[in-house]
C-alpha positions in Angstrom: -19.1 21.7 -0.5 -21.6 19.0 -0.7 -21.3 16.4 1.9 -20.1 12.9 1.6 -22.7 10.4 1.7 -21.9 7.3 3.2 -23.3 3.6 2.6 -22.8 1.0 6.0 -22.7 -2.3 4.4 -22.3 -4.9 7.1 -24.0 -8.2 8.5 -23.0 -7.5 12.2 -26.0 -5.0 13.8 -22.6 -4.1 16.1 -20.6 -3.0 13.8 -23.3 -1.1 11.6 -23.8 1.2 14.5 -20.0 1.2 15.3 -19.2 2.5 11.9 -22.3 4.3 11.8 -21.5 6.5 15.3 -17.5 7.0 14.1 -19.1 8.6 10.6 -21.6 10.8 12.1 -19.3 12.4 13.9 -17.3 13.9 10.9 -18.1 17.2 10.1 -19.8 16.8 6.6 -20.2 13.4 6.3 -23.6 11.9 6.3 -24.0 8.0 6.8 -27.4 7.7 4.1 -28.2 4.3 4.6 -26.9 0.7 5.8 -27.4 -2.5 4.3 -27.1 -6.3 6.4 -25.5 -8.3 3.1 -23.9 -7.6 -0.6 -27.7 -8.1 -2.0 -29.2 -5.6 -0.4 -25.8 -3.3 -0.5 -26.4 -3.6 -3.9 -29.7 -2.7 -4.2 -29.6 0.7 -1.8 -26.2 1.5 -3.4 -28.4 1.9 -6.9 -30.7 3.9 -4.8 -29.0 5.8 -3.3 -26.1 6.6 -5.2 -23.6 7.3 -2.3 -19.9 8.9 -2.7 -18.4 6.3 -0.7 -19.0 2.7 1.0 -17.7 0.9 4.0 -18.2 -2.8 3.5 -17.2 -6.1 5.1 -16.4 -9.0 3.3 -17.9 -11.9 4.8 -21.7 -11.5 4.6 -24.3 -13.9 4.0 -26.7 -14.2 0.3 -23.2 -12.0 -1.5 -20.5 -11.6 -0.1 -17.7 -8.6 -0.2 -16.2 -10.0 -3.2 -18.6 -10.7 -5.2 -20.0 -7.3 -4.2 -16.8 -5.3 -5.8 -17.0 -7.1 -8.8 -20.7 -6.2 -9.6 -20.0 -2.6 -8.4 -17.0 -1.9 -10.1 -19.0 -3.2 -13.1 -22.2 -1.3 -12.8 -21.6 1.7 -10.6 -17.9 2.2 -10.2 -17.8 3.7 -5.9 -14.7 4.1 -3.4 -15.0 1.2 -1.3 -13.3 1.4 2.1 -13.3 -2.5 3.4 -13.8 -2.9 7.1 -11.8 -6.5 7.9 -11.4 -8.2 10.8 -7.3 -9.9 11.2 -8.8 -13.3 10.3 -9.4 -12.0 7.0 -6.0 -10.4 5.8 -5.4 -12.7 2.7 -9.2 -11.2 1.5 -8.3 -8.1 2.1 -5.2 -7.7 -0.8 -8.0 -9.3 -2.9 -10.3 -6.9 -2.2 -7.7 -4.1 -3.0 -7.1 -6.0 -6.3 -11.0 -6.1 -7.1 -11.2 -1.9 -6.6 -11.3 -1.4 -3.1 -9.4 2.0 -2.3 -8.6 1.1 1.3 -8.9 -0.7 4.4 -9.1 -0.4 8.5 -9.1 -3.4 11.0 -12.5 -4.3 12.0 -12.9 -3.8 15.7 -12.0 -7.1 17.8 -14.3 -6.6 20.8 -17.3 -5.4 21.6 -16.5 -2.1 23.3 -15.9 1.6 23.1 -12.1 1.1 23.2 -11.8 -0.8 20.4 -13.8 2.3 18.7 -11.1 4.7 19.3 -8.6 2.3 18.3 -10.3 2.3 14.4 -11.6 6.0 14.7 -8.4 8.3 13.3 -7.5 5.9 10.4 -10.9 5.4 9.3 -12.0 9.5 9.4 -8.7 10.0 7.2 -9.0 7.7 4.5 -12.7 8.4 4.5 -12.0 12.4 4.3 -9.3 10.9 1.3 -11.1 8.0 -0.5 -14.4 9.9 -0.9 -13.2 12.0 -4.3 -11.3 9.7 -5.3 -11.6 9.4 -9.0 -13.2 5.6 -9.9 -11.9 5.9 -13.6 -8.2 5.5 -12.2 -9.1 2.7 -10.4 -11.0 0.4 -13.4 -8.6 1.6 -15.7 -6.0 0.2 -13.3 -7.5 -3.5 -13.0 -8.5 -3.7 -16.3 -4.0 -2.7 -17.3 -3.3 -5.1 -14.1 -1.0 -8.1 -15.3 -2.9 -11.4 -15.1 -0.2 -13.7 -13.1 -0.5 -16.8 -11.7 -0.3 -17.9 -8.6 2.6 -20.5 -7.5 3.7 -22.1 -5.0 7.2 -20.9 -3.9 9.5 -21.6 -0.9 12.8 -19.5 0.0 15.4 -20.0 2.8 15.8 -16.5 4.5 19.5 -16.3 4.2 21.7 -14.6 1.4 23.2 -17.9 0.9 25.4 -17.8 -2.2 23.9 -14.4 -3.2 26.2 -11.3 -1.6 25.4 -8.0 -2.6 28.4 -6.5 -4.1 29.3 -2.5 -4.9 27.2 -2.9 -7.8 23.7 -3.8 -6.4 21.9 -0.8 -6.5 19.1 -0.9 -3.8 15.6 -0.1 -4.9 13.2 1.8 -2.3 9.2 1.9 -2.7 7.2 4.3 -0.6 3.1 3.9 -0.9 0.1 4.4 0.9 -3.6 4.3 -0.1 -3.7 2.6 -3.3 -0.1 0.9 -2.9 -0.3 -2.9 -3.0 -2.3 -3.2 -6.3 0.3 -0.7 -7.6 3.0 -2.3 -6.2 2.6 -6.0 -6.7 2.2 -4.9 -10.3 5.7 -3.5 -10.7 7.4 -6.1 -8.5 5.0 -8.9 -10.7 6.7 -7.7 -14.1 10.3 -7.9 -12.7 11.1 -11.2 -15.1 14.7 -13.9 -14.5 17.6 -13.0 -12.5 17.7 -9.7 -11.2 20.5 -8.0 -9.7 18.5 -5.4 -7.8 17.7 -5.5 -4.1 14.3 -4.1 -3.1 13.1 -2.6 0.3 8.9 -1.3 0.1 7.6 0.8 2.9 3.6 0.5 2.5 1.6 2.5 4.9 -0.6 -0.6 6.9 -1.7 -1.5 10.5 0.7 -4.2 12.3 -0.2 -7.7 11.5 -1.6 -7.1 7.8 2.4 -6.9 6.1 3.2 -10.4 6.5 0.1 -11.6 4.5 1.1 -8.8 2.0 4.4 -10.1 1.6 3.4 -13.3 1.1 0.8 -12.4 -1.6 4.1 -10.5 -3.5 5.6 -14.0 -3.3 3.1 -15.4 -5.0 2.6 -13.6 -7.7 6.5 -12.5 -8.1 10.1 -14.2 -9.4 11.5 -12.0 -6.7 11.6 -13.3 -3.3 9.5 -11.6 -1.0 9.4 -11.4 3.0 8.1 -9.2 6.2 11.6 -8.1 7.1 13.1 -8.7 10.6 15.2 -7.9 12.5 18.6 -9.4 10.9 17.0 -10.2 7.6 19.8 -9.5 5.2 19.3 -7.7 1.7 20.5 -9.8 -1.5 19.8 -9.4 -4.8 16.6 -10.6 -6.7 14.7 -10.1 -2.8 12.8 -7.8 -1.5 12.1 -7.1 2.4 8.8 -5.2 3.1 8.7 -3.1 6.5 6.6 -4.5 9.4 3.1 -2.8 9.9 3.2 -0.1 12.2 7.2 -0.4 12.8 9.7 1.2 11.3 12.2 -0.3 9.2 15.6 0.9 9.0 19.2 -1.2 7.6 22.9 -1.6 8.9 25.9 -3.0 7.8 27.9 -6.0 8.9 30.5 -8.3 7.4 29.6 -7.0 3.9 26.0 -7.1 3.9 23.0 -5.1 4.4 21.2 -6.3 7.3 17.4 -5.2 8.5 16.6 -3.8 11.7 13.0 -3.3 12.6 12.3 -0.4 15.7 9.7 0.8 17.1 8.0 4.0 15.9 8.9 7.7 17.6 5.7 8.7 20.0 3.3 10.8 17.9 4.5 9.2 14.5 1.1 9.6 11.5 2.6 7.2 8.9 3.7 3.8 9.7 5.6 2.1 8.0 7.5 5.5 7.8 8.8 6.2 3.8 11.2 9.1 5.6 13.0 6.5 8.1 13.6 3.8 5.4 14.9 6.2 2.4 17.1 8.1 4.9 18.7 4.9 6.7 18.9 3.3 3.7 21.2 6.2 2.0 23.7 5.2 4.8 24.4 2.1 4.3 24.0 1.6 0.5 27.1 0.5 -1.5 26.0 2.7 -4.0 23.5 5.2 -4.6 20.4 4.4 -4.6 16.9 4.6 -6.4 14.0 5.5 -4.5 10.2 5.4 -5.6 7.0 7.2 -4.2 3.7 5.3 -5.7 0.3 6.5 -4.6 -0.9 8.0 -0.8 -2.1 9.7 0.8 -0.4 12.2 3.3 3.9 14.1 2.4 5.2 11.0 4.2 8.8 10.0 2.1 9.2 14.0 0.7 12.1 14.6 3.4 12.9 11.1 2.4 13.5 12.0 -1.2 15.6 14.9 -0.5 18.0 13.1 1.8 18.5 10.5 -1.4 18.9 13.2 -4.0 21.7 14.9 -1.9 23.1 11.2 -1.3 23.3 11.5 -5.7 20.7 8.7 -5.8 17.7 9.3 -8.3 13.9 9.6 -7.4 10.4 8.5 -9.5 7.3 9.3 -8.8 4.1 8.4 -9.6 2.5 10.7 -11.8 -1.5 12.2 -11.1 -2.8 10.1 -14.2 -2.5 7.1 -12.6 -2.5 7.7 -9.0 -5.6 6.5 -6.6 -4.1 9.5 -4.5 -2.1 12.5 -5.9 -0.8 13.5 -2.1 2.7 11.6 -1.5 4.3 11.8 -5.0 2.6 15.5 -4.9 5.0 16.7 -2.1 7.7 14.3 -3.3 7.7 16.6 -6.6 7.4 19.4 -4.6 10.9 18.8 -3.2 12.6 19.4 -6.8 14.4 16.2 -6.6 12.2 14.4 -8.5 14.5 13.0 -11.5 11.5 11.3 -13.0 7.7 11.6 -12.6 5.9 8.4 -14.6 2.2 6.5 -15.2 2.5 3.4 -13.0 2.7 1.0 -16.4 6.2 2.7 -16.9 7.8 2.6 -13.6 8.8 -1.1 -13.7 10.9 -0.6 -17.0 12.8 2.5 -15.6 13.6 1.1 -12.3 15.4 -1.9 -14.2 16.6 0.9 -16.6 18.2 3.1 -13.5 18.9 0.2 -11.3 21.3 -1.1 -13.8 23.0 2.0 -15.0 26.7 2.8 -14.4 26.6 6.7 -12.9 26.3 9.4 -14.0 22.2 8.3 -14.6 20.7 9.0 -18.2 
């Protein structure tokens, strides 16, 4: 197999090299060039015509953004952003411009902060690399054009209870997920008496900034769970990064609890710990959905919610950044429905408001 040839496109001579060294040491991968700004990424990415480039997004002459948009124009190329905390707004908008994935910038200068980025960038690189670009323009250009608005929401169920016929709705995603998620949630319109719970794959710190982005752009009212956060219809509670989120019941409601991952955990948020403590507290069963990733992460998941009798969709390879996690989740059998992402919204609203036995 050809290797994968890598373009470094950074203003930091640090973190050139950083990247640089963690690439190199990737059995076929080759790092072909670097560039210190968007202009000159721009021009060696013509050049050289690399499978894959890492980029930052605040760079002098262009910037990252206006980098995407001229690439995804002219020379369609996974994009792995490299962001430091400071920027985790930019980076949902990076995602949104084409970007297929992201890793945390290293914080320091030093060879610890190295290994800290090393594992999750050498995966999604080994990932992104094939991934097919047509997917991902074909996905912006379907995207919903919302607009932002300001919203404010009190934390507490208030008037709103869930009652035995709230059906709780469960999104698993990884690489590709919060384009492809803030899309369904975004074309979720008026009232709605569905409770949501999403599990996307993403480094500790980055969730709450994604949340708030899906309140936004949404009706539905969106948080980073905690501990104690309760579930009500028309809100949806997205699991801390690298936690685990997992729900109990008290007085009536369904309440949050956010724990600490098992030692040696690969996924975080984990898809398998939400759908399976989810499927013990639900009033009734519920629907569970596996969008885009990377990795089998929410396949045991999926078979603990089909024997619960609550039904499954999956993403389907036509309009997936990454065939892997609704791959395995198929691969279970207990997949009731497999679907582009344009149709999931309508069947979740379909399934959530059914009376059992499902259509």
């Amino acid at each position: 197999m050809a290797p994968i040839r890598i373009l470094v496109v950074d203003d930091s001579a640090y973190n050139r090299r950083t990247i640089t060294r963690i690439l190199e040491e990737i059995p076929g991968v080759v790092v072909v060039g670097y560039a210190v700004n968007g202009e000159e990424g721009l021009r060696k990415a013509s050049d050289l015509r690399p499978d894959l480039i890492t980029l930052d997004l605040e760079m002098p002459r262009i910037d990252g953004f206006t980098f995407l948009r001229i690439i995804m124009q002219k020379q369609p190329t996974p994009v792995i952003v490299v962001s430091s905390r400071a920027g985790d707004e930019n980076v949902f908008k990076a995602l949104e411009l084409g970007a297929v994935e992201f890793v945390p910038k290293p914080t320091a200068r030093s060879d610890s902060q190295l290994f800290d980025i090393r594992d999750d960038l050498v995966r999604k690189v080994l990932y992104c690399a094939r991934t097919d670009m047509r997917k991902i323009v074909q996905r912006n250009a379907n995207s919903p054009r919302t607009q932002s608005r300001p919203r404010i929401f009190s934390r507490a169920a208030g008037e709103v209870q869930p009652s035995s016929r709230n059906r709780l709705v469960l999104i698993g995603a990884s690489t590709g997920g919060p384009p492809a998620i803030q899309n369904i949630l975004a074309g979720i319109k008026g009232d709605c008496p569905l409770m949501f719970a999403v599990c996307q794959h993403m480094p500790a710190g980055f969730t709450r900034a994604f949340a708030e982005r899906l309140n936004k752009f949404c009706e539905l009212e969106v948080f980073e769970a905690r501990s104690g956060d309760s579930l009500a219809p028309g809100r949806v509670l997205v699991a801390p990064g690298g936690k685990n989120l997992k729900f109990y019941r008290r007085a009536g409601e369904i309440l949050a609890q956010v724990v600490d991952p098992e030692p040696g955990q690969l996924y975080l948020p984990s898809v398998d710990v939400m759908f399976s403590s989810a499927i013990e507290v639900a009033p009734v069963p519920v629907v569970a959905v596996v969008l885009t990733g990377m990795g089998n992460d929410g396949a045991q998941g999926v078979r603990r919610v089909k024997s619960a009798g609550g039904q499954v969709i999956a993403e389907s390879e036509e309009s997936c950044v990454v065939f892997g996690m609704p791959k395995e989740a198929i691969a279970t059998g207990d997949v009731d429905r497999i679907l582009p992402l344009a149709d999931i919204g309508p069947e979740i609203l379909r399934r959530g408001q059914a009376v059992p036995p499902y259509l």
